[in-house]
C-alpha positions, 0 to 999 in steps of 0.5 A, spaced: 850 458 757 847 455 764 848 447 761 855 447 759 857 451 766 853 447 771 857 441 768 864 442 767 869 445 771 876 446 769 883 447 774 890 445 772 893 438 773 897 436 778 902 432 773 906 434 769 905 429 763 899 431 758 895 426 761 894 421 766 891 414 762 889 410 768 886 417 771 878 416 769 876 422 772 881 426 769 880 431 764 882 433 757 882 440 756 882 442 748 883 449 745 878 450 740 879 457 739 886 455 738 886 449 735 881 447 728 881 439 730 878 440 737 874 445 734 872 439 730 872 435 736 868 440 740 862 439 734 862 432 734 861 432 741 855 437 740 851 433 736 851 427 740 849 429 747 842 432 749 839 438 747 840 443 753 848 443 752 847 442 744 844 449 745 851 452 749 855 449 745 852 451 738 852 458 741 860 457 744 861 455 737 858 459 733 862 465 738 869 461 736 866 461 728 865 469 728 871 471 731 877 472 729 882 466 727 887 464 733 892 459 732 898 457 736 901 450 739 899 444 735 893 448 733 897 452 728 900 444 727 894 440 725 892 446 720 896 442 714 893 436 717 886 438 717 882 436 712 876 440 708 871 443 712 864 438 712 857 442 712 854 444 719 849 440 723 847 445 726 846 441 732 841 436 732 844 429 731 844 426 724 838 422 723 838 414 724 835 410 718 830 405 721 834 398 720 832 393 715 827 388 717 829 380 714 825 375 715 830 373 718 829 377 724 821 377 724 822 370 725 828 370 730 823 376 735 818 372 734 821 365 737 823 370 743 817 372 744 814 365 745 819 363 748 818 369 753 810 367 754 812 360 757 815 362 763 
C-alpha cells in the first residue's frame, strides 16, 4: 500500500477534545475496523480520489471486509443506526450522465463564444 502510506501520517493530538474546528491541518482519525459507519465513509472516500490510493484502500478494505468482525465505542453505537448495506463499487467512481443539452445553453455557449472572438 505505497500510496495510502506515502500520503497519510498518523500521531496522537495535543488536545484533549475530539478535535480542533479551526485546526485545518488536523486530522480525523476514523476506526474502520471498529466502526461500520467509518467504513462507509472510508469507502465513500475511495471512490472519489485517484485511482493509485483507490487501489490501497480497496484492498485495505477488503482486509477489513474478510476478517473478522470487531466492534467497540461508538462503532458498537452506530450498528443500530447503520442502514442496509448497498452494493460494492468496487472502487471506480460511479459514472456521470453527460448533462442535458437545451436550446437554451446551445444559444448561451454560442453568444459567449462571440463575444470571446471580439476581444
Amino acid at each position: 500500500m505505497p500510496e495510502l502510506t506515502r500520503r497519510y501520517i498518523v500521531m496522537a493530538m495535543a488536545t484533549e477534545a475530539p478535535f480542533d474546528v479551526h485546526d485545518l491541518e488536523a486530522p480525523f482519525v476514523l476506526k474502520p475496523w471498529k466502526d461500520e459507519a467509518a467504513l462507509r465513509a472510508l469507502e465513500a472516500y475511495r471512490d472519489h480520489c485517484y485511482p493509485e490510493l483507490a487501489a490501497d484502500l480497496t484492498g485495505w478494505i477488503q482486509a477489513i471486509r474478510s476478517g473478522a468482525r470487531i466492534r467497540g465505542g461508538i462503532g458498537a453505537r452506530n450498528d443500530a443506526y447503520a442502514a442496509p448495506r448497498s452494493k460494492p463499487r468496487g472502487g471506480a467512481p460511479p459514472a456521470r450522465r453527460p448533462a442535458k443539452v437545451t436550446k437554451k445553453k446551445v444559444a448561451k455557449k454560442a453568444l459567449k463564444k462571440k463575444g470571446k472572438q471580439r476581444r
